[in-house]
C-alpha positions as CSV (number, residue, x, y, z in Angstrom):
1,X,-32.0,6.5,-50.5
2,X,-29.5,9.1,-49.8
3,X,-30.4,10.3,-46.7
4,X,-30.5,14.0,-47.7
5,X,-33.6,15.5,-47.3
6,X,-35.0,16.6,-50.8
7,X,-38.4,19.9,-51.1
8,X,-40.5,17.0,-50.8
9,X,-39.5,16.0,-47.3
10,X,-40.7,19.4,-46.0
11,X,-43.2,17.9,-43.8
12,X,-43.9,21.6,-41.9
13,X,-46.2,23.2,-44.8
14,X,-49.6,21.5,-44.2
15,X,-51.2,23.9,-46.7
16,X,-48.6,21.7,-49.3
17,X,-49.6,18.5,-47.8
18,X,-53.2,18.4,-47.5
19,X,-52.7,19.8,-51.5
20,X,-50.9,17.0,-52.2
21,X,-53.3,14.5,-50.8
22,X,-56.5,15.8,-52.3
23,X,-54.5,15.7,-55.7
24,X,-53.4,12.1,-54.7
25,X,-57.1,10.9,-53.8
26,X,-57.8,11.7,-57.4
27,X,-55.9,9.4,-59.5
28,X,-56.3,5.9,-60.2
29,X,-54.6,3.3,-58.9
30,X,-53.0,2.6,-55.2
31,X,-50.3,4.9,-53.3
32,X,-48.7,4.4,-50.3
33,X,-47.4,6.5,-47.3
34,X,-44.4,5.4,-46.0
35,X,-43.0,8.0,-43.1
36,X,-40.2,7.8,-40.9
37,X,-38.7,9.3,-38.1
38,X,-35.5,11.5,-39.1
39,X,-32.6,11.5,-36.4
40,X,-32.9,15.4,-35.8
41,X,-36.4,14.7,-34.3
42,X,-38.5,15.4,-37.9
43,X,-40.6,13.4,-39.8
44,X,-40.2,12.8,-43.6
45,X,-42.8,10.7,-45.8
46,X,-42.0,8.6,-49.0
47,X,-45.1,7.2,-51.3
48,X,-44.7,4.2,-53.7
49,X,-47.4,3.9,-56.2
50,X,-48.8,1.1,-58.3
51,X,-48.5,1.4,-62.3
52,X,-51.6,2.8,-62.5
53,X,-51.0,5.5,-60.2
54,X,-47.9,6.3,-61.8
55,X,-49.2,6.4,-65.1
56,X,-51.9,9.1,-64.5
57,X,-49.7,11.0,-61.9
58,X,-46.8,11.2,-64.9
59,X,-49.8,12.4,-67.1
60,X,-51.3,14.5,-64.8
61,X,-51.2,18.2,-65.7
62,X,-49.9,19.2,-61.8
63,X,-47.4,17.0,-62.2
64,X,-44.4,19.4,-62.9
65,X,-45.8,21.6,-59.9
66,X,-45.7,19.1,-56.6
67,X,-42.6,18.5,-55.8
């Protein structure tokens, strides 16, 4: 992990995030939130995903559009 934040870590947009999660709750499989505090007082979120969930996310005609 760099430490660079990347779009994805925009954690400000809730429109973008409670997208993402109704997207996420779709798919098969298991995925993880991970979030952390950043030093300037934000908070960014990382997910890990099982195969499944990888497999259909990859699949997944959205996929090109969350990022």
């Amino acid at each position: 992990m760099s430490g660079h934040p990347t779009a994805g870590d925009d954690t400000s947009n809730e429109a973008v995030l409670t997208r993402a999660k109704a997207l996420a709750s779709t798919l098969p499989g298991r995925l993880a939130e991970v979030s952390h505090d950043t030093w300037g007082g934000g908070r960014w979120f990382r997910h890990v995903g099982d195969v499944e969930f990888l497999e259909a996310w990859l699949h997944h005609p959205d996929f090109h559009l969350i990022k």
